[in-house]
C-alpha positions, 0 to 999 in steps of 0.5 A: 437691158437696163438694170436698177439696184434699189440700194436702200434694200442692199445689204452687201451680200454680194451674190449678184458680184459673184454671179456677173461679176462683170456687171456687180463689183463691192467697192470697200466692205458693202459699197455697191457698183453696177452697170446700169447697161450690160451688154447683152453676153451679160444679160442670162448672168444678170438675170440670175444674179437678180434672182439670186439676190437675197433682198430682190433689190435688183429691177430689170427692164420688163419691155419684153413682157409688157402689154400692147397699147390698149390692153390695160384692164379696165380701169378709170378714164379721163385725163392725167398729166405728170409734170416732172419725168423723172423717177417719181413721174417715171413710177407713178406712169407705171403705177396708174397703168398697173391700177388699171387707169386707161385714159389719156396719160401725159409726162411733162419735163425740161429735160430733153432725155427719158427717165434716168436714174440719178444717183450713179452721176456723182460716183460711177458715172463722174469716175468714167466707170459708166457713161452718164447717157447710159443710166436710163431707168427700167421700164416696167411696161408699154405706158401708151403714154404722150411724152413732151420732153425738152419743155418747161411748165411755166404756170398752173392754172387750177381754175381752167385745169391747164399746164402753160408750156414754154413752147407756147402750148398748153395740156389740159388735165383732170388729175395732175401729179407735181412731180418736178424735184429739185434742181441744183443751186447756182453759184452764188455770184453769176459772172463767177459761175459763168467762168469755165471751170465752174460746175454744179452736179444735178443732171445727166449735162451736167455729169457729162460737163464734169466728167470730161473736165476731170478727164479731158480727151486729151489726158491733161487733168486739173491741177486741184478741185475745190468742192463747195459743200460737203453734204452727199453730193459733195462728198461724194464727189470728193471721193469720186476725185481722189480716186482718180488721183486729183487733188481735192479741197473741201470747203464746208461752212458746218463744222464737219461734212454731212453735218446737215444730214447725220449731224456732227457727232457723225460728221466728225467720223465722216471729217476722219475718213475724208483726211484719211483719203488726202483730202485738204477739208477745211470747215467753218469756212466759206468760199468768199470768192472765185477769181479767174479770167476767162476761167476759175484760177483763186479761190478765197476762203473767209478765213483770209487764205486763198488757194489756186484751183483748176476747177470748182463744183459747187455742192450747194444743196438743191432747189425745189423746182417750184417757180412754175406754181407761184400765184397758182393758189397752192401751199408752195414754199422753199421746202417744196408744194405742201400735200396731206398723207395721200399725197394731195396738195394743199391751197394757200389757205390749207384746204386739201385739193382733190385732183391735185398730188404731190409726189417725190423730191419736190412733195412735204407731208406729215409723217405719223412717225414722227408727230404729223410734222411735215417731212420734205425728202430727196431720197429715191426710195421715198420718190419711188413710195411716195408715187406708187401712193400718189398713183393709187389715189388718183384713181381710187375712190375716197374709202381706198386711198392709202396713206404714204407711211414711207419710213426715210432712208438714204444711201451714200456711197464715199471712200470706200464706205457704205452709209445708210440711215433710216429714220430722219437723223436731223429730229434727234438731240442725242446719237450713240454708237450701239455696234461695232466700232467707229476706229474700224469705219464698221458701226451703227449708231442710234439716235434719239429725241426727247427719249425716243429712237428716232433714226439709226446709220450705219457705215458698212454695216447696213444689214442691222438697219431692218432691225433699228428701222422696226424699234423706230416704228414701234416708237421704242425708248433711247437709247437703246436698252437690249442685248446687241451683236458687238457692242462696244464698251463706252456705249453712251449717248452724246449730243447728236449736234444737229446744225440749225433751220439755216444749215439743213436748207441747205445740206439736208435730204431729210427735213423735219419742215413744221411745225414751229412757233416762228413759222410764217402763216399764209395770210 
């Protein structure tokens, strides 16, 4: 049995702990952890907790009632190659088998490993609660599909219809799905990434790099870990490390962690938690250089000081995996491969490709929401959304396309706390606290632009975010004027301090990419 919690949906409600209490623990007052590989004395109390949970956000394996290969209803044919297996690729396999499609499916990626889920390798997996080969994700049926794993896509070729592999062969494709995400940013200098001791967080070897560098078979530990970046990752990856009981050192060149992401009114609150929890932050500073032998051994900040350190994780944001499309003739940039609301790619000149889509980590589209400007998104429920719609266009006709209407979200679990947004945070000039009480680490905050709301976070308090997530899309004004559950006394806006274009690049998983008077056109 593989397990899958969607922890946008959580809520904290904390019956799935009460009912396998060896596969569900609540971290803190809402933070979620699970086994994504209970065993099988588990699997009858897994079951019920997943039917029990109040939202349904829990997903489970469905092999043992999947279809044998050839049993699809009738569907279309032809022959559909996914380049990118990981959830989106994963989802949108699943959602063109259940539209019905019969033809010839193919998955292409790098990765020597199945489909697995990336959000527990910087916390349950990197803290040795879980194993980072044990967060394969659920199935949801026999795909009667050819996987070509361990191999890169090295070029496209629209003309001839064809996908170049690094083994030398190529897959020829009718519809084509670009679903290859991001990859994380190297260090900057490479003979100083090369040093033992050096380590960045994206993959599953990765973890596992990381995991037995934190806890090595022998019991040593490193003396201090620096962490280069305070976005998500790491932050996450701080929490992860004081809870093992090591020394951490933030270095964030924003003026607060997750500054690229809620901005720094709330990065101030983060900033708090983090020294709350013994961590050494240091922010508007850089990392200037790493020294060491055959090892990491000094850090050097750009304020002059200098620290020992035992290893170094550089969180640095990631990188979209868009190289294998240069001179492919589509609309490819740093924020990813260019595609309308039906999940379609653009060509360099703006035109809508018919058989080529976009889906996931990778894909920057219009959102409606928020004045068709293009959003890129690292976000999993968004991979998941967007490649169901991806999926149900590449086999529809013209009139019975949807469009991908996703509302962002994301999660992130960290000292104990649970954070969740709804909206895109980085589009507002203002944020105020609308619940709770920011001292208690309990609270919801709104953000607006221009006078509308245009986002809402929350920190353990995630079951109001339906509730801002409906006033966002019915465009309602901020801040917010109506009667709310424990509101606070001074609830008055302050500017949201949104970093600029440079700082999101890099911290950012919500990005409002277009458009603006400075923007570089395709000539």
């Amino acid at each position: 049995m593989r397990v899958v919690v969607d922890l946008t949906k959580c809520q904290g409600y904390a019956q799935c702990a009460f009912l396998a209490p060896s596969a569900f623990q609540i971290s803190g007052e809402e933070a979620l952890l699970y086994d994504p590989e209970p065993g099988e004395e588990q699997h009858e109390r897994v079951r019920r907790a997943a039917a029990a949970c109040p939202v349904q956000a829990i997903q489970l394996d469905r092999l043992a009632h999947s279809l044998p290969a050839g049993a699809y209803a009738e569907g279309s044919a032809g022959r559909i190659v996914i380049v990118g297996a990981s959830l989106a690729g994963l989802r949108a396999a699943e959602a063109l088998r259940e539209q019905g499609f019969s033809g010839s499916l193919t998955l292409i990626d790098g990765e020597p490993y199945g489909p697995y889920d990336r959000p527990p390798l910087s916390k349950a997996a990197l803290g040795g609660r879980i194993r980072p080969d044990a967060t394969g994700l659920p199935r949801g049926g026999h795909l009667d599909a050819q996987w070509r794993l361990g191999v890169q896509a090295l070029s496209l070729d629209l003309h001839d219809r064809r996908v170049q592999l690094s083994d030398g062969s190529d897959v020829p494709f009718d519809r084509l799905l670009i679903a290859t995400g991001v990859h994380a940013r190297p260090w900057p200098d490479p003979a100083e990434g090369a040093l033992e001791g050096m380590h960045v967080l994206r993959t599953r070897d990765d973890a596992i790099g990381l995991q037995e560098a934190l806890m090595p078979a022998d019991g040593s530990r490193p003396g201090r870990v620096l962490v280069v970046g305070a976005g998500f990752t790491g932050s996450e990856v701080a929490s992860t490390c004081r809870a093992l009981g090591l020394d951490v050192t933030v270095a964030e060149a924003g003026s607060a962690p997750l500054q690229g992401a809620l901005g720094n009114a709330i990065g101030a609150v983060a900033a708090d938690i983090q020294r709350e929890h013994g961590v050494d932050l240091r922010c508007g500073v850089t990392v200037t250089r790493i020294e060491g032998d055959h090892r990491v051994r000094r850090a050097f900040f750009s304020d002059g000081d200098s620290i020992e350190v035992d290893l170094v994780v550089a969180a640095l944001g990631g990188v979209r995996n868009v190289d294998w499309l240069e001179g492919s003739g589509l609309a490819v940039g740093p924020w990813g491969v260019a595609c309308d609301a039906g999940c379609r790619a653009f060509d360099v000149n703006g035109v809508v490709t018919d058989d080529i889509f976009v889906a996931g980590d990778v894909a920057r589209s219009p959102n409606a929401m928020f004045g068709y400007q293009f959003l890129a998104l690292e976000h999993w429920a968004n991979a998941v959304s967007q490649a169901e719609v991806a999926a149900h266009n590449m086999v529809s006709d013209e009139a019975d396309r949807w469009p991908h209407l996703h509302m962002p979200q994301f999660w992130s679990t960290q000292f104990g706390n649970n954070i969740k947004s709804v909206g895109v945070p980085t589009f507002a000039d203002q944020v105020v606290i609308t619940q709770g009480s920011v001292a208690d680490r309990r609270f919801a905050a709104a953000y607006g632009y221009k006078g509308r709301l245009t986002a809402a976070v929350t920190f353990n308090h995630a079951k109001w975010l339906p509730f801002y997530q409906r006033l966002i899309e019915q465009a309602a004004p901020f801040p917010p004027d109506f009667d709310r559950v424990d509101r606070p006394d001074d609830a008055l806006p302050v500017p949201a301090g949104v970093p600029d274009s440079a700082l999101l690049a890099r911290d950012a998983t919500v990005v409002v990419t277009g458009h603006r008077p400075t923007m570089v056109r395709s000539t």
